[in-house]
VEXDREN-247317 format. One record per residue (C-alpha): residue number from 1; x, y, z. Coordinates in steps of 0.05 Angstrom, whole numbers. Example, Ala and Ser with C-alpha at 12.3 -4.5 7.8 and 13.67 -1.06 7.14 Angstrom:
BEGIN
(site 1,(246,-90,156))
(site 2,(273,-21,143))
***
This chain:
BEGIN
(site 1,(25,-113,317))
(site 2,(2,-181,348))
(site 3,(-3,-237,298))
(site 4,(-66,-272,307))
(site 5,(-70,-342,323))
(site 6,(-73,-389,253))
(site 7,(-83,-459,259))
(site 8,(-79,-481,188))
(site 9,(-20,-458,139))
(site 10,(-49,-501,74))
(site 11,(-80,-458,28))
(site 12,(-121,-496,-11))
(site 13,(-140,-534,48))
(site 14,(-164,-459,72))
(site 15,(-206,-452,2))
(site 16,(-241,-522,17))
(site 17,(-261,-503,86))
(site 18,(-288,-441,60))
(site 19,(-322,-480,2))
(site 20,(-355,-534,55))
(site 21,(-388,-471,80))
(site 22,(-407,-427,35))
(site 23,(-437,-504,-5))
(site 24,(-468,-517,70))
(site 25,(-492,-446,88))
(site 26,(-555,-458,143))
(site 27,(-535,-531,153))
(site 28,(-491,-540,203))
(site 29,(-485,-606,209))
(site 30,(-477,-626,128))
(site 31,(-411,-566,138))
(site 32,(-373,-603,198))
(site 33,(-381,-672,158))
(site 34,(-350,-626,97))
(site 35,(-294,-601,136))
(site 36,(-279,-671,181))
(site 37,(-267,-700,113))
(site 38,(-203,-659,97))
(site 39,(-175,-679,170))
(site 40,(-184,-758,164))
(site 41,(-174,-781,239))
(site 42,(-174,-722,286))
(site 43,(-233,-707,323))
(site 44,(-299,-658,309))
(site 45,(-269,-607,368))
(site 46,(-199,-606,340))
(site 47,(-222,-593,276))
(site 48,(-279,-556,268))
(site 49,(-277,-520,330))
(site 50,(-205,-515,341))
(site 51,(-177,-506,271))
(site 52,(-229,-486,212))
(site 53,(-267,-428,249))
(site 54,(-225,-397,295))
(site 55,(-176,-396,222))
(site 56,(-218,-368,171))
(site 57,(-254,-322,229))
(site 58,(-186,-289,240))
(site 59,(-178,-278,176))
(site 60,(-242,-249,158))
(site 61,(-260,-300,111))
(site 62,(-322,-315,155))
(site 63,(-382,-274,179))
(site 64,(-441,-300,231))
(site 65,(-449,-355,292))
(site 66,(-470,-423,285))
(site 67,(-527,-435,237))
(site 68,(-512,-379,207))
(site 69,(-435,-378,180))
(site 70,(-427,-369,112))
(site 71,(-373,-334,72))
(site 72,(-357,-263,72))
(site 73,(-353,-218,16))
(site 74,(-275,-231,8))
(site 75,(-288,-301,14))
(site 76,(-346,-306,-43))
(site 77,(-292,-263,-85))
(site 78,(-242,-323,-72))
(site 79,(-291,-376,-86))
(site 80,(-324,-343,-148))
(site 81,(-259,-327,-179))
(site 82,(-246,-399,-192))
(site 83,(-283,-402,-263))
(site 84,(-220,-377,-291))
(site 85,(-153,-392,-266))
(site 86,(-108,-331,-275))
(site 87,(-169,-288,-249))
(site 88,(-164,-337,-194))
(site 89,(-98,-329,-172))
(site 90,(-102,-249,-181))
(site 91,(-155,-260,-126))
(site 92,(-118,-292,-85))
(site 93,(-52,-246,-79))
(site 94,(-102,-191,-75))
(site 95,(-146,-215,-20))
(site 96,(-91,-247,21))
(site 97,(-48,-179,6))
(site 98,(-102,-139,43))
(site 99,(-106,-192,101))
(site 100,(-28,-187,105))
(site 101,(-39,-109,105))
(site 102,(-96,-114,157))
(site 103,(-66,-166,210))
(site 104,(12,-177,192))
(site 105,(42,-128,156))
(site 106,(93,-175,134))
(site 107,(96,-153,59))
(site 108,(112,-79,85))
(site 109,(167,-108,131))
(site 110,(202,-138,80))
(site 111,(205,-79,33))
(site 112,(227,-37,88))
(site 113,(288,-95,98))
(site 114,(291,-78,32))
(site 115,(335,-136,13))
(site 116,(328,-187,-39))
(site 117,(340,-255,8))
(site 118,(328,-237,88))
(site 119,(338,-307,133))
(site 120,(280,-324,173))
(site 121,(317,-309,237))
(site 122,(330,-239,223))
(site 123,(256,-223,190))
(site 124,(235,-259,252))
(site 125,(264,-215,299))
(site 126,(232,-161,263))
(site 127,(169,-183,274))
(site 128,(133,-179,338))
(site 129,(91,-247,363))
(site 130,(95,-326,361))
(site 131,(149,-355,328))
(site 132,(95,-420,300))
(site 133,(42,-368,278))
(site 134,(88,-326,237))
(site 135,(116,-388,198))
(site 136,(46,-409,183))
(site 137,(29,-342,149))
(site 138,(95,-340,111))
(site 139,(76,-406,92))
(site 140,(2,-377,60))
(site 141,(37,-321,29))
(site 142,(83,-364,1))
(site 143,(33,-415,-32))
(site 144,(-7,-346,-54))
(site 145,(58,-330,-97))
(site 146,(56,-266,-56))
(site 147,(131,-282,-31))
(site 148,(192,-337,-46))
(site 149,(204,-379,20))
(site 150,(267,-434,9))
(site 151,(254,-497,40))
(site 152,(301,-515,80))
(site 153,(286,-567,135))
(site 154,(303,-521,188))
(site 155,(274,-455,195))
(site 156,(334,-421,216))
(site 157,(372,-441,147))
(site 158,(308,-413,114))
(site 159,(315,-345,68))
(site 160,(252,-295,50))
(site 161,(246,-249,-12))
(site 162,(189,-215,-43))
(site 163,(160,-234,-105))
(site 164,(158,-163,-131))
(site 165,(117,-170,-193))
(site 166,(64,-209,-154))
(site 167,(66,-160,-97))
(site 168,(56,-96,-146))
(site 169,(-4,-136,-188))
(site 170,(-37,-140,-128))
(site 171,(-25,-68,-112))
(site 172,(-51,-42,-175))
(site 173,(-115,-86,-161))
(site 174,(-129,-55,-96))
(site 175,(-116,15,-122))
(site 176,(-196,29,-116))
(site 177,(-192,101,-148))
(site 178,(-191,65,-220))
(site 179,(-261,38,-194))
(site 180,(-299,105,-186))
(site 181,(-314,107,-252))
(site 182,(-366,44,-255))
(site 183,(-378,33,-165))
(site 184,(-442,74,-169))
(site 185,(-474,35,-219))
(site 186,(-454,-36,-186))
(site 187,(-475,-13,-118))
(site 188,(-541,14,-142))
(site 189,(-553,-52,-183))
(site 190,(-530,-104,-127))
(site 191,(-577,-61,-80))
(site 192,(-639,-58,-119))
(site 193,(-635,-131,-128))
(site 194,(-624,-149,-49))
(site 195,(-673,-97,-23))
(site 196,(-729,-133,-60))
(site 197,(-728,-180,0))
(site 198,(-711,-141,54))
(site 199,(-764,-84,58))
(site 200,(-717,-38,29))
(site 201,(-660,-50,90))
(site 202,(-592,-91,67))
(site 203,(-533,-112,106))
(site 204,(-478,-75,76))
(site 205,(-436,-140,87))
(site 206,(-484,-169,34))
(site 207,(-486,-111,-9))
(site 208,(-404,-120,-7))
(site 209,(-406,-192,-32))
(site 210,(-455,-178,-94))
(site 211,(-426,-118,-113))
(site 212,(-352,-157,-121))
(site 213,(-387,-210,-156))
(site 214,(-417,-171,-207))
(site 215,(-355,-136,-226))
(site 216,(-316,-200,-227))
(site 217,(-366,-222,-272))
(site 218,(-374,-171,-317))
(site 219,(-309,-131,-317))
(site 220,(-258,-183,-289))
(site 221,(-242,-127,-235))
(site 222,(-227,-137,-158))
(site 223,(-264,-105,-102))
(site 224,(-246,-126,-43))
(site 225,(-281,-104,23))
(site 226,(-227,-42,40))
(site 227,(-237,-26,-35))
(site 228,(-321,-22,-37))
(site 229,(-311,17,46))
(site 230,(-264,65,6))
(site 231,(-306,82,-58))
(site 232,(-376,77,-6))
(site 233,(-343,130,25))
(site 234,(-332,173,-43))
(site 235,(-405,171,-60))
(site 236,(-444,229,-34))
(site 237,(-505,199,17))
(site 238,(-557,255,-15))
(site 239,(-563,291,-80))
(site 240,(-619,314,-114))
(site 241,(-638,247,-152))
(site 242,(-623,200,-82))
(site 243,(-614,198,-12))
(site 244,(-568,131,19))
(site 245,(-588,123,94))
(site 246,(-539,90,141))
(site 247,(-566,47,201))
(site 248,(-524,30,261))
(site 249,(-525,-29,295))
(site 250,(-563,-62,348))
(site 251,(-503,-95,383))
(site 252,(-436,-126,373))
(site 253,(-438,-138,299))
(site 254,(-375,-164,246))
(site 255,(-347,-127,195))
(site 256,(-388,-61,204))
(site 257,(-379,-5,152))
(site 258,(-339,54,190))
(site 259,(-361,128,160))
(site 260,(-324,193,197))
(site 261,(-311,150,262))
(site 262,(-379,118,269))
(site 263,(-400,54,252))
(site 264,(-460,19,209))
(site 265,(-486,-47,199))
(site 266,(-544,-32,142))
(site 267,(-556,7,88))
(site 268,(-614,35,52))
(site 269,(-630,72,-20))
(site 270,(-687,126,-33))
(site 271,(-690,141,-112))
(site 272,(-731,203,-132))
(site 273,(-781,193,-182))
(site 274,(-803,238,-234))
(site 275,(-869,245,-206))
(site 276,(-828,274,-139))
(site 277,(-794,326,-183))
(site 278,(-725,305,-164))
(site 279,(-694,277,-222))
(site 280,(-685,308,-298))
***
């Protein structure tokens, strides 16, 4: 697997960068000043350009172009979360699990070392890609509490182990067949309120985002995006009290909801009234 390029290893410099833009959504100018100020003294291209995009993008915790970058619905789930701290850092080593899952695989390489202190130099030749962008991300999953990275000066006196407790909390949060039970409701909810300004049509990238919130909120659960794609896929599209329409999209689109090898960008909800005989 090829490790994608990160250009920040800080975490909570990561958290403020996605806080400057999900504070400066539509603006921006007002979200580069936001950023520049965590990097005193290195330029607008460097930083903006070079660093806080290209990071978060790879990552996922980003959707849209220019005016129109904003958060995605793991990275409202990571800034939301931060009303209550131990909720907070549950997020995190669940969120950052996934992206380890999704682009690294490094937790999963270390169980199958399956050894309680590996040195870098022998994870590292387990690992395929560059030497810098693998320290940074065992860096991030160290500072999530994911994993226990000593800190030697040099990297090749360094020693990895899992944090096993960490690692299986975040497992039982992304087990998303505890979920079932209440996903219906959410998803109905989060889309009635959305489609009141959309003609009826939402982005299920939105509909991602509110649904998370809301059970945050309300049940102090995690959904991440895998999770909702998972239980989306559970629900039956048509029964006799609704019919869910998928719409594909346009052109090249981010994060796009995948559905027996085909791919969809919006989603739409048809309730049967009374009056149309459907429902009891």
């Amino acid at each position: 697997m090829k490790i994608p390029p990160i250009k920040e290893d800080r975490l909570q410099v990561i958290l403020k960068i996605l806080e400057c833009m999900c504070d400066n959504k539509f603006n921006r100018d007002k979200m580069r000043q936001c950023i520049l100020c965590l990097y005193p003294n290195k330029s607008e291209k460097s930083v903006f350009r070079g660093i806080a995009i290209p990071t978060l993008r790879r990552l996922g915790l980003i959707v849209g172009y220019d005016e129109y970058i904003r958060p995605s619905a793991n990275g409202r789930l990571l800034l939301k979360s931060k009303y209550n701290k131990r909720l907070h850092k549950d997020t995190i080593k669940t969120v950052f699990w996934e992206i380890d899952n999704s682009l690294f695989r490094f937790i999963n390489t270390l169980k199958k070392l399956n050894s309680k202190m590996i040195p870098f130099l022998h994870f590292e030749k387990d690992v395929e890609g560059t030497e810098e962008y693998k320290k940074r991300w065992l860096k991030i999953l160290s500072k999530c509490g994911l994993i226990k990275l000593t800190e030697e000066k040099k990297w090749a006196y360094r020693k990895i182990s899992l944090k096993k407790d960490a690692v299986s909390l975040a497992e039982n949060n992304l087990d998303h067949r505890k979920k079932k039970r209440f996903f219906k409701e959410y998803l109905f909810r989060a889309y009635e309120e959305l489609s009141v300004k959309s003609a009826g049509i939402v982005d299920i990238e939105d509909l991602r985002g509110e649904v998370a919130l809301k059970v945050l909120e309300e049940k102090e659960e995690i959904i991440t995006e895998r999770q909702f794609d998972y239980l989306l896929r559970g629900i039956p599209l048509a029964t006799d009290k609704y019919i869910i329409s998928l719409g594909q999209p346009m052109g090249a689109e981010e994060k796009l909801f995948e559905l027996n090898g085909k791919y969809y960008r919006t989603l739409s909800i048809k309730v049967f009234t009374n009056r149309e005989g459907k429902n009891d």
